[in-house]
N, C-alpha and C positions, 0 to 999 in steps of 0.2 A: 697421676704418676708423680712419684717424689725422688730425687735426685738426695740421698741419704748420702755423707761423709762419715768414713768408721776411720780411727786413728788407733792404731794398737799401742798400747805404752810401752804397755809389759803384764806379762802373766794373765788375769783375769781384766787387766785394767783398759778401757777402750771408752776412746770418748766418740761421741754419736751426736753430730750436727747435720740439723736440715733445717729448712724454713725458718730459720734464726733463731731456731733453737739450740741448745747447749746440754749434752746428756751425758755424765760421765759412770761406767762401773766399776764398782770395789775398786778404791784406789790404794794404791798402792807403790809408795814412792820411794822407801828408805834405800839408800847405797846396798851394793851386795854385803857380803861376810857374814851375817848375822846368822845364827841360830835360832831360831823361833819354836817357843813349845806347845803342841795340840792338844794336850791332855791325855794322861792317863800314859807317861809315859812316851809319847812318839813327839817327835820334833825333825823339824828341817832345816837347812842352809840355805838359805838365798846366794845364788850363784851370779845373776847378773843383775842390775839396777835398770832404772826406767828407762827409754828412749826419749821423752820429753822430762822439762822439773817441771813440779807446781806452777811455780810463775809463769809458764808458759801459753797456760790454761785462759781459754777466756773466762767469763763470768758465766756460771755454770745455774742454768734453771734448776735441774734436780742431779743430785746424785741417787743412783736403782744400785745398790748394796745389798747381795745378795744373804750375806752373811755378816756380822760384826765381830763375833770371835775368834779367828783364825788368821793369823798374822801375814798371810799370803794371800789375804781377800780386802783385809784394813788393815795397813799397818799405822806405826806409828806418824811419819810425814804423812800418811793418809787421812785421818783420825784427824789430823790438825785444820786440814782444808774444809771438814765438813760443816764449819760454823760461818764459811761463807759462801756457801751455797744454800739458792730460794730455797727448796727443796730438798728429804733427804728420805726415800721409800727403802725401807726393810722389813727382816720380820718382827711378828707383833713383840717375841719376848725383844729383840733387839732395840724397838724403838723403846721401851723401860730400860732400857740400859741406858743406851745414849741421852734418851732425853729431851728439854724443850720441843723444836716445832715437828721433831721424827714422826711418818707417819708408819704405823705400822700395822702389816699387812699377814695374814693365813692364807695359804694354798686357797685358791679360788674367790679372794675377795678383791674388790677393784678400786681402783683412788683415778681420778683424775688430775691432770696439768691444763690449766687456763691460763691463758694472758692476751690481752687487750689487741687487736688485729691479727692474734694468728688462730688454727684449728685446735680443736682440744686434744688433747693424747689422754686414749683408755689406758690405764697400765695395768694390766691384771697377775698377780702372782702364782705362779704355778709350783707344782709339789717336787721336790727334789726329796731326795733321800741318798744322803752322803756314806755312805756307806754300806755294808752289809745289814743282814736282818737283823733285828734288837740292836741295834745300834746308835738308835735313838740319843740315849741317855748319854751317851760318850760324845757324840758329834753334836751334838744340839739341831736347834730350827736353822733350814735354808730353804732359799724360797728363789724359784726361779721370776721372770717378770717377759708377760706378752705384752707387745706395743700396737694401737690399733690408732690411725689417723685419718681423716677423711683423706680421700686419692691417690691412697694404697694401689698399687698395680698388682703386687704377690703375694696381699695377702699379712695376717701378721707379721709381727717382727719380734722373735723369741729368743729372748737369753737365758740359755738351760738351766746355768747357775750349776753347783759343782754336786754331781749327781750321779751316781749309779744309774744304769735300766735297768726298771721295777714297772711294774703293771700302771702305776696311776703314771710314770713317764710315757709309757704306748698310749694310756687312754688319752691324755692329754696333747701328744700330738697328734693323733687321727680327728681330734674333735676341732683342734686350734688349724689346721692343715696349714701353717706358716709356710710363708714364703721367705724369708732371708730368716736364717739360723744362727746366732752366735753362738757356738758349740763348745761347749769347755770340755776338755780332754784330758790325758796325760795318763790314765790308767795310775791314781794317786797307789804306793804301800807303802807301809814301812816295818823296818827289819823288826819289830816285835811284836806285829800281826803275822809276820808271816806273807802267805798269798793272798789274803782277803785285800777286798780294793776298796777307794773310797772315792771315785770318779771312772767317767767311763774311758772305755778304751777305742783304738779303732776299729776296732770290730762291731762292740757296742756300737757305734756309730753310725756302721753301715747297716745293719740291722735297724736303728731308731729311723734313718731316712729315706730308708729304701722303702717305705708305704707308705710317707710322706710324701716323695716327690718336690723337695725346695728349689726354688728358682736358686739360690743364693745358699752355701754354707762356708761361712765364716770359724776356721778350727782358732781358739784361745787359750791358755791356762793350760798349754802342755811343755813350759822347756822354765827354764831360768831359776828354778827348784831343786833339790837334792830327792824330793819323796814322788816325785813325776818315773815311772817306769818305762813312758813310749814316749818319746820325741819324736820330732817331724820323718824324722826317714822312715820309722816304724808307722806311723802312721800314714804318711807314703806306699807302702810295702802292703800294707794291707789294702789301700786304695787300687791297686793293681790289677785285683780279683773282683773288685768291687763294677756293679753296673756303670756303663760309659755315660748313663745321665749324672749317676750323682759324683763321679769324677769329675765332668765337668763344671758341677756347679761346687765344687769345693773351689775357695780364695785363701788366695795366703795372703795375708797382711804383712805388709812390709812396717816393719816396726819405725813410728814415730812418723810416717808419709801418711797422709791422707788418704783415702780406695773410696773413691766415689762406686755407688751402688745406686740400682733402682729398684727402691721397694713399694 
């Protein structure tokens, strides 16, 4: 049994200590106003800023960066902290981007975390697909990341990373059968796609968990954006109709307090 600490920042951003470990994802720190552009046209507004700054951070074993190009997953005061952290797992084109000690990772290949008196952590990357069909080209590589420790109680510990439901997300979790979910959400569009999405929604949601069965789900990366379509009450609203297990295992994270968990 592991007594896990999850701290939400903001957005995607969520640092993950246990056993003296230090584990933060997509950071993402800049003040709000900002406009940020995705390519091909579509860009957002950061609406609210972090709940913690940098400095507040301890000394961070690895940072799991789901993505590098989307200024709502690394921004820029994100981007800065990454040269002082041990570790820094994304995907493979991303770790040639950044550079030096990045390790970089494909849907389905696994890196390890060692250090001297504690358990090692499997990380394995899972397949995300950020958007609609053939959209490859437009949105680039993102890569979700499972956590596997020795005295796990529930099982993985899965950070969806910002994804649509597609077939290899179903296969992936009926094979991964996680116990604690950190679920990124928000039902991403924008006004020059039209309706197509580029994250899931809460529907998606309940659909992805409801054959799962997680002890633990953790909703992230739905508010503090301008290109986010469901917010907590929408995703609330949807939870209503949803089975009584997996409402209760949904957690809201109080932004910037620690939520002890057992995974």
């Amino acid at each position: 049994m592991t007594e896990v600490r999850f701290t939400h920042i903001g957005g995607p951003t969520v640092l993950i200590e246990f056993d003296g470990r230090h584990l933060l994802t997509d950071p993402t720190f800049d003040p709000p106003g900002r406009t940020y552009a995705f390519g091909w046209g579509t860009s957002s507004r950061k609406l609210t800023g972090p709940a913690l700054p940098p400095d507040a951070l301890p000394p961070l074993d690895a940072v799991l960066l789901t993505h590098d190009h989307h200024g709502d997953n690394l921004d820029d005061a994100g981007r800065a902290l990454l040269s002082g952290a041990a570790t820094v797992i994304t995907t493979h084109s991303g770790a040639r981007r950044l550079g030096g000690a990045t390790r970089g990772l494909r849907a389905g290949q696994s890196t390890r975390l060692e250090a001297p008196g504690r358990p090692p952590i499997e990380i394995t990357a899972t397949p995300c697909r950020h958007g609609p069909p053939l959209s490859h080209p437009i949105v680039g590589d993102v890569i979700g990341f499972a956590l596997t420790w020795p005295g796990q109680e529930h099982g993985p510990l899965w950070i969806t990373g910002d994804t649509v439901l597609h077939p290899a997300l179903r296969k992936t979790a009926a094979a991964l059968r996680p116990g604690t979910v950190l679920l990124h959400l928000g039902g991403v569009r924008f006004p020059l796609t039209g309706p197509l999405r580029y994250t899931m929604t809460a529907a998606d949601a309940v659909e992805l968990c409801e054959g799962i069965s997680p002890a633990t789900v953790l909703p992230v990366h739905y508010e503090g954006w301008q290109h986010f379509s469901e917010g907590r009450a929408a995703i609330e609203r949807e939870l209503e109709t949803a089975p009584p297990a997996l409402t209760r295992a949904i957690t809201w994270l109080p932004p910037g307090t620690a939520l002890p968990t057992i995974v």
